[in-house]
C-alpha positions as CSV (number, residue, x, y, z in Angstrom):
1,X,22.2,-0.7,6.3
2,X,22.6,-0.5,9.8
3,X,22.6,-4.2,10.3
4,X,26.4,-4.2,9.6
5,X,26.4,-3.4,13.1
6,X,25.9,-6.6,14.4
7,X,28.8,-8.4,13.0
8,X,30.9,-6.3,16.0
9,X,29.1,-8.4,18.4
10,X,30.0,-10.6,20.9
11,X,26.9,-11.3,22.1
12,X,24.4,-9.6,25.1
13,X,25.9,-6.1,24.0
14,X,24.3,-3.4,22.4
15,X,25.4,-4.4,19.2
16,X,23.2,-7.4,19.3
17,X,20.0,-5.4,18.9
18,X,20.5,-4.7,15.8
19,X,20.2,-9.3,15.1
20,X,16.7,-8.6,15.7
21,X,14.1,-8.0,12.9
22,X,11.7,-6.6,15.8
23,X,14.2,-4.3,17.5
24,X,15.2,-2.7,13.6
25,X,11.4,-2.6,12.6
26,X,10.4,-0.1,15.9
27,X,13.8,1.7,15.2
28,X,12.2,2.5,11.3
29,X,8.9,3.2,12.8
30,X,10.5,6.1,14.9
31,X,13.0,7.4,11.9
32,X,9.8,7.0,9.4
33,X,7.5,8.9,11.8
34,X,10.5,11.4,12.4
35,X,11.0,12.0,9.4
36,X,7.5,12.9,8.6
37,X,7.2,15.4,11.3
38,X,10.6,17.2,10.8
39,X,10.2,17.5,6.6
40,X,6.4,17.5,6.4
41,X,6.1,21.0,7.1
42,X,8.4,22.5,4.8
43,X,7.9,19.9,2.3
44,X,3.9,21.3,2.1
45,X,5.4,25.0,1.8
46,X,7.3,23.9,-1.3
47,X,4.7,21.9,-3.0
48,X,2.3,25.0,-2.4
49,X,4.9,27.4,-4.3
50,X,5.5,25.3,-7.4
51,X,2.0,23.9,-7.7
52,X,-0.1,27.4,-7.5
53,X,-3.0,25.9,-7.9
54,X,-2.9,23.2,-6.5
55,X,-4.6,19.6,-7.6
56,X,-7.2,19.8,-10.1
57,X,-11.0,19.3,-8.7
58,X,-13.4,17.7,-10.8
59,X,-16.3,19.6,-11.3
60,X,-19.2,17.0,-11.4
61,X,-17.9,15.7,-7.7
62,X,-19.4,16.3,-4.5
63,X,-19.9,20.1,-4.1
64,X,-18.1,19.6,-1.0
65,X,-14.6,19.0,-3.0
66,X,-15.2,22.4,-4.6
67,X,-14.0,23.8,-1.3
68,X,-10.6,22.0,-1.8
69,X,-9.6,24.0,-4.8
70,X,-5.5,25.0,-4.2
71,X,-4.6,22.2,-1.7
72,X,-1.4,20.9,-3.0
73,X,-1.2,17.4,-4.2
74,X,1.7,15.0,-4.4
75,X,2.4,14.5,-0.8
76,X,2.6,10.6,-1.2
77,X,6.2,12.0,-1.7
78,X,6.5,12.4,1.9
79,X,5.3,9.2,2.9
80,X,7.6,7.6,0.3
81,X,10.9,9.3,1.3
82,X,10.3,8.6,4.9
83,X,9.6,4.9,4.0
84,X,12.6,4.3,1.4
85,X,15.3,6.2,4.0
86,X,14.2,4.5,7.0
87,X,13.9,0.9,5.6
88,X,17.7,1.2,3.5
89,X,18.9,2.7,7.2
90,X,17.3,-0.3,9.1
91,X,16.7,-3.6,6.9
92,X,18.8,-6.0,6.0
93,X,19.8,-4.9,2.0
94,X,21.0,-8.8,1.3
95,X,17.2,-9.6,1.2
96,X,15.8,-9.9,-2.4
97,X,12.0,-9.8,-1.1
98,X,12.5,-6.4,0.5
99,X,14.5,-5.1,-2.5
100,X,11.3,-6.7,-4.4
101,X,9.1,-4.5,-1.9
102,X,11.1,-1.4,-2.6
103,X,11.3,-1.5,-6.4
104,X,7.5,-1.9,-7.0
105,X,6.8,0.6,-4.6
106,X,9.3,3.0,-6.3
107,X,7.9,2.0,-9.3
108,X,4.5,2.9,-9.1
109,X,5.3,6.0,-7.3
110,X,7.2,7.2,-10.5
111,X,3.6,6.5,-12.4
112,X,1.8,8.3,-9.8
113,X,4.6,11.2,-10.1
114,X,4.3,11.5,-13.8
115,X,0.4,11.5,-13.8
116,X,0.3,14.1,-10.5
117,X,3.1,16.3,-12.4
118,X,0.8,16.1,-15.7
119,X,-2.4,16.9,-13.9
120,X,-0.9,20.1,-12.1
121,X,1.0,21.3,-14.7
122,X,-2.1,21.1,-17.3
123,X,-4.6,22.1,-15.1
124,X,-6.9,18.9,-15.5
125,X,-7.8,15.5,-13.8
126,X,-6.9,13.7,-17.1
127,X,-2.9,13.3,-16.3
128,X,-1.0,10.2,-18.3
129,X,-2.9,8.1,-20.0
130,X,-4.4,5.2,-18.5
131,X,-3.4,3.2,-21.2
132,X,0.3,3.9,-20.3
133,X,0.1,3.8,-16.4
134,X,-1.7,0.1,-16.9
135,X,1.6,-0.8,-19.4
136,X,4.4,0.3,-17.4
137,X,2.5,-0.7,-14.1
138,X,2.1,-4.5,-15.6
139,X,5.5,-4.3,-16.6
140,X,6.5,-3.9,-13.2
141,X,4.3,-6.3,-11.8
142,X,5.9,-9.0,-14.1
143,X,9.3,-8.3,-13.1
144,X,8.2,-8.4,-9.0
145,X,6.8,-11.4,-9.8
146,X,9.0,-13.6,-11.9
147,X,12.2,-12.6,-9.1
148,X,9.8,-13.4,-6.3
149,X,8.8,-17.1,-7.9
150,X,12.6,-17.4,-8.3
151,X,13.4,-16.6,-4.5
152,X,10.5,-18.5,-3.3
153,X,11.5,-22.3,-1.9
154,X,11.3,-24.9,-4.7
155,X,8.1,-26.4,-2.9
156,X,6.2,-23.2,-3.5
157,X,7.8,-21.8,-7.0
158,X,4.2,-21.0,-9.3
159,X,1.8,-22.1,-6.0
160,X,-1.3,-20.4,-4.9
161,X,-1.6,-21.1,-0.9
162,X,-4.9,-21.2,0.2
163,X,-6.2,-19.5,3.7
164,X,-7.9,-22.2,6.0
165,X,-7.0,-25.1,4.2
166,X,-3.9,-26.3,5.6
167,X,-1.2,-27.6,3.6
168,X,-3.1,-27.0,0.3
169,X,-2.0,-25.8,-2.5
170,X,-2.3,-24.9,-6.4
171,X,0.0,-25.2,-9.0
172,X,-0.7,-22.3,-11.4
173,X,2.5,-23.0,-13.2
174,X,3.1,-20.3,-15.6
175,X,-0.2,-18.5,-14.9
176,X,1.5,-17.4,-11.4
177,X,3.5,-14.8,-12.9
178,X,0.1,-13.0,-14.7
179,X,-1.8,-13.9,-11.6
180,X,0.7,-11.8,-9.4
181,X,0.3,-8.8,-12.1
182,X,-3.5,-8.3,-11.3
183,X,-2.8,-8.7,-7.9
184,X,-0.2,-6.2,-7.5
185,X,-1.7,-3.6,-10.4
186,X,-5.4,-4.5,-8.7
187,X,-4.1,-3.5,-5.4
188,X,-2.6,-0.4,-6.9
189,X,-5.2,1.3,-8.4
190,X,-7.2,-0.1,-5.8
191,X,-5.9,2.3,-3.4
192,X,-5.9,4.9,-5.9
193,X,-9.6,4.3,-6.0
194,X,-10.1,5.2,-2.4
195,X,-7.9,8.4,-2.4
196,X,-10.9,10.5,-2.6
197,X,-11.4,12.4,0.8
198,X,-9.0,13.5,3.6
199,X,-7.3,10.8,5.2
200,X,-9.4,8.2,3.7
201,X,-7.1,5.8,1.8
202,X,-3.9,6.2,4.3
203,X,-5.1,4.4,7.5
204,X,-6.8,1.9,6.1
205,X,-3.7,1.5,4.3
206,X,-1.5,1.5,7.1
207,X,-4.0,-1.4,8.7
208,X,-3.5,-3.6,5.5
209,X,0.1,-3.2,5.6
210,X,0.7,-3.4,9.6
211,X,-1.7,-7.0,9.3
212,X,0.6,-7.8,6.2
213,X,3.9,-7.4,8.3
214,X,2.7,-9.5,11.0
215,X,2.0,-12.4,8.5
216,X,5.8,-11.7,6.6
217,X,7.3,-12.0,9.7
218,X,5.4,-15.3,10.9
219,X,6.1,-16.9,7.5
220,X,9.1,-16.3,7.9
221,X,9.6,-17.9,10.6
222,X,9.8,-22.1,11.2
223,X,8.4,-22.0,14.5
224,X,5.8,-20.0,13.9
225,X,4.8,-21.8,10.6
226,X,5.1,-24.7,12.0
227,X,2.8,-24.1,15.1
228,X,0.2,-22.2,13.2
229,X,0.1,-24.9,9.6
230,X,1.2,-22.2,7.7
231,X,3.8,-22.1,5.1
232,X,7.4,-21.4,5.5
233,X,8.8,-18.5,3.3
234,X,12.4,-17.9,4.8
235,X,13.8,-13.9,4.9
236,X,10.1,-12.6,4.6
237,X,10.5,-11.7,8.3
238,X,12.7,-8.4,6.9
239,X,9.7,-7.1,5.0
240,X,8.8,-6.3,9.1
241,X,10.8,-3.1,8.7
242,X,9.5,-2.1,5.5
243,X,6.0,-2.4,7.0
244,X,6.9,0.0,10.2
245,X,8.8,2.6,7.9
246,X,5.7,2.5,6.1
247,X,3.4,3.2,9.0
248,X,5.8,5.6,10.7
249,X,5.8,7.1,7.4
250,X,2.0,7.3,7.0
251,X,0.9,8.4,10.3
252,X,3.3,11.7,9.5
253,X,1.6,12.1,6.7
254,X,-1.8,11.5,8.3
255,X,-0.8,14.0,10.8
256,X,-1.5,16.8,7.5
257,X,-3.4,15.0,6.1
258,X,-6.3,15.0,8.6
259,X,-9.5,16.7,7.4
260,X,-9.0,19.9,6.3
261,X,-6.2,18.5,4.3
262,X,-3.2,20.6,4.3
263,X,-1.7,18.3,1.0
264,X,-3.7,15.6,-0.7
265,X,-1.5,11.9,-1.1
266,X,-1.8,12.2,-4.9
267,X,-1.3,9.0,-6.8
268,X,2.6,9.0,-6.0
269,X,1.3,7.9,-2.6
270,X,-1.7,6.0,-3.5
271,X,-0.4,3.9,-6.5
272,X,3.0,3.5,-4.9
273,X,1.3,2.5,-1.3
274,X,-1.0,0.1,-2.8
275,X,1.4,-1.7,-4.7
276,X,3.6,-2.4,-1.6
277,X,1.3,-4.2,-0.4
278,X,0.3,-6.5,-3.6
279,X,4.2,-7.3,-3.8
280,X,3.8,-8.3,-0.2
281,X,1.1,-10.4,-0.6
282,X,2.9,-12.0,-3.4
283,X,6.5,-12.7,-1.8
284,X,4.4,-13.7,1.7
285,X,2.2,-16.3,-0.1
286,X,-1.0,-14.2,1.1
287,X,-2.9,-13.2,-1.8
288,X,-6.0,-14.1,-1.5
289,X,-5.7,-13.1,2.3
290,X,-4.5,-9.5,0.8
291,X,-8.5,-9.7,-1.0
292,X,-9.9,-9.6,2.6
293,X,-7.4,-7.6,4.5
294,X,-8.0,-5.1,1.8
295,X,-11.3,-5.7,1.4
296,X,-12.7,-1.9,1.8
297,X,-10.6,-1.3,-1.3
298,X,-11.9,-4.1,-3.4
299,X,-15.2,-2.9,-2.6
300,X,-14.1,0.8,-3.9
301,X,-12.9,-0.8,-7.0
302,X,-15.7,-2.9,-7.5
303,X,-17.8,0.1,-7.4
304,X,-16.8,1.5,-10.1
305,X,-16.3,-1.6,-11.9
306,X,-20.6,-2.4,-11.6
307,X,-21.1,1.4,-12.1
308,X,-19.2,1.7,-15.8
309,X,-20.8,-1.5,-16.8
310,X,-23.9,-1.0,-15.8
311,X,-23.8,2.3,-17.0
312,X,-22.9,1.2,-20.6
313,X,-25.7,-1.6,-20.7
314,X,-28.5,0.2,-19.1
315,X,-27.5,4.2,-19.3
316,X,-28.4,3.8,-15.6
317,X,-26.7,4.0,-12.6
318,X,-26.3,1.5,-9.7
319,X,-24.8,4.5,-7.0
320,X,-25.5,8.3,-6.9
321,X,-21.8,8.2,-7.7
322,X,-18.6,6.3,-7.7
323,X,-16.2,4.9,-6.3
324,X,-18.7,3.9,-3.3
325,X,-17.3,6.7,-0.5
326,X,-19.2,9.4,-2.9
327,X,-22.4,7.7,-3.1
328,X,-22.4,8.1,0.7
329,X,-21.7,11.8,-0.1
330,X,-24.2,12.3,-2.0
331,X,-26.6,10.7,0.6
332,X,-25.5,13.5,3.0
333,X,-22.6,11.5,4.8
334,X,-20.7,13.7,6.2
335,X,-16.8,13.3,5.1
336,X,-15.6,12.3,8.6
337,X,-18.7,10.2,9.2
338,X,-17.4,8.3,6.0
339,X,-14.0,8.4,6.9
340,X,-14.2,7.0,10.3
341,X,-16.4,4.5,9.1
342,X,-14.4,2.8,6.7
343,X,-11.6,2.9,9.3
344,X,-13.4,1.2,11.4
345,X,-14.4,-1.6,8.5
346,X,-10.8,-1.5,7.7
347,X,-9.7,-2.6,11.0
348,X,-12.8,-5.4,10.9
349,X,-11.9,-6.9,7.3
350,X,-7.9,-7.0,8.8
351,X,-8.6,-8.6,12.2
352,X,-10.7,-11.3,9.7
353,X,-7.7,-11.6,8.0
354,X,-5.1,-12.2,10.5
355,X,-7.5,-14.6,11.8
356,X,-6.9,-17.0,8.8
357,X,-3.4,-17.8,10.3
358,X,-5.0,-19.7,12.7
359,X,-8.3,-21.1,11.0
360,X,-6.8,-24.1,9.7
């Protein structure tokens, strides 16, 4: 919104700061993070008034959780209102892919919203069924994806770009659009996946999405492309902002978040969170990059994936218990021993992942 501004320039006045993706993305960092310090606190208050209760805890978790009983839950909407208000302030609104960005992420936080408000209200980790959040999510998906094959350059409409290989790339025709659904839904309840222990899911998230914007805004632009063999996706650059709103955002959140939790993410944050960053993988070009940037959560998904299989050929399990961070649990992990450890892999699997800009 507050681009505007720079059409009173003249040039070398303050005016002109506001030409520069860089200068608007550290301004949304600040007004994200802001926001999250100066509404956090009354926001918890209010969720711990309606809720009573709190989030459900399921009883054949950890006995660990048990202790959690009466936090509140659906404190993704803090993250998300600090994210949406600072990236309308400070992006450019003329930019389909961040409007792309914004509506999936709203999106999925209204599933998350309607599952958190059924699970609090009824008392029980059921919420919506899954049935409907996969519908409505794929219907999402397939509207993100058909307006980002329609705003992507003609040379890379329906193509899969491949890390490493440089100038390659596949045709998928009119399987793109159902190959950016599972990519964008995967990622989604990917995250939602690893939402299972205090401050778990939201830095590695922040990680994903900070490597994420630092590829949108190199393939977006020539030079950079063109130095590094990548491919050129003009105006993803803008999704910059987006991704610092979304940190500043999520370290406010982290900042009550942080074991004990004073407010669980819920999945308004989770589902919403996770599939930003499979619509930016999509509109970037990156997503078989987003597979190893995110690689912690496809090994949380794929967790649960073997265990129900498994489960339903053998009547065994592979882990004590999934997704994969309660198996550690019930090893005897400690939950900031886990936590800090899959930080750290987080940070690993992104710094691989960045590194593919240059492996060519």
């Amino acid at each position: 919104m507050l681009y505007w501004l720079s059409s009173f320039s003249e040039g070398g006045d303050i005016f002109n700061l506001f030409r520069y993706i860089t200068f608007r993305a550290g301004a949304a960092f600040f007004t994200a993070l802001f926001f999250g310090f100066l509404f956090g606190g009354p926001l918890i208050n209010y969720l711990r008034r309606v809720q009573k209760k709190g989030q459900p805890i399921r009883d054949d978790g950890p006995e660990g959780h048990l202790a959690k009983a009466g936090t509140p839950t659906m404190g993704g909407i803090l993250i998300l209102s600090a994210l949406l208000f600072s990236t309308l302030l400070w992006a450019r609104l003329d930019n389909g892919y961040v409007w792309i960005v914004l509506l999936v992420t709203a999106g999925f936080a209204g599933i998350g919203f309607a599952d958190d408000y059924a699970k609090v209200t009824k008392q029980n980790t059921r919420g919506v069924s899954s049935r409907i959040r996969m519908a409505i999510g794929l219907v999402i998906a397939a509207l993100a994806a058909i307006a980002a094959s329609a705003l992507h350059p003609q040379a890379l409409t329906n193509q899969l770009a491949l890390p490493v290989f440089k100038d390659v790339l596949i045709n998928m025709g009119w399987f793109f659009v159902p190959f950016a659904m599972i990519v964008i839904v995967g990622a989604a309840n990917a995250v939602n996946l690893t939402d299972g222990l205090d401050g778990l899911a939201i830095m590695p998230v922040m990680i994903a999405a900070g490597t994420l914007g630092v590829i949108a805004y190199t393939v977006g632009r020539v030079d950079f492309t063109e130095y590094l063999g990548v491919h050129h996706v003009p105006g993803t650059g803008e999704i910059l902002v987006f991704v610092s709103a979304l940190i500043g955002g999520g370290l406010g959140f982290l900042w009550y978040n942080a074991p004990p939790a004073a407010v669980f993410m819920g999945d308004t944050g989770s589902l919403a969170l996770g599939g930003a960053l499979g619509a930016i993988a999509v509109v970037t070009k990156h997503e078989i990059v987003l597979a190893i940037v995110g690689g912690l959560f496809v090994v949380e998904a794929l967790s649960v994936i073997i265990q129900v299989l498994y489960f339903k050929r053998t009547g065994k399990r592979v882990f004590l218990m999934a997704p994969i961070h309660h198996h550690f649990e019930k090893k005897g992990w400690g939950e900031a021993q886990i936590v800090i450890r899959f930080w750290i892999i987080a940070l690993i699997l992104a710094l691989i992942g960045l590194a593919t800009l240059k492996l060519r």
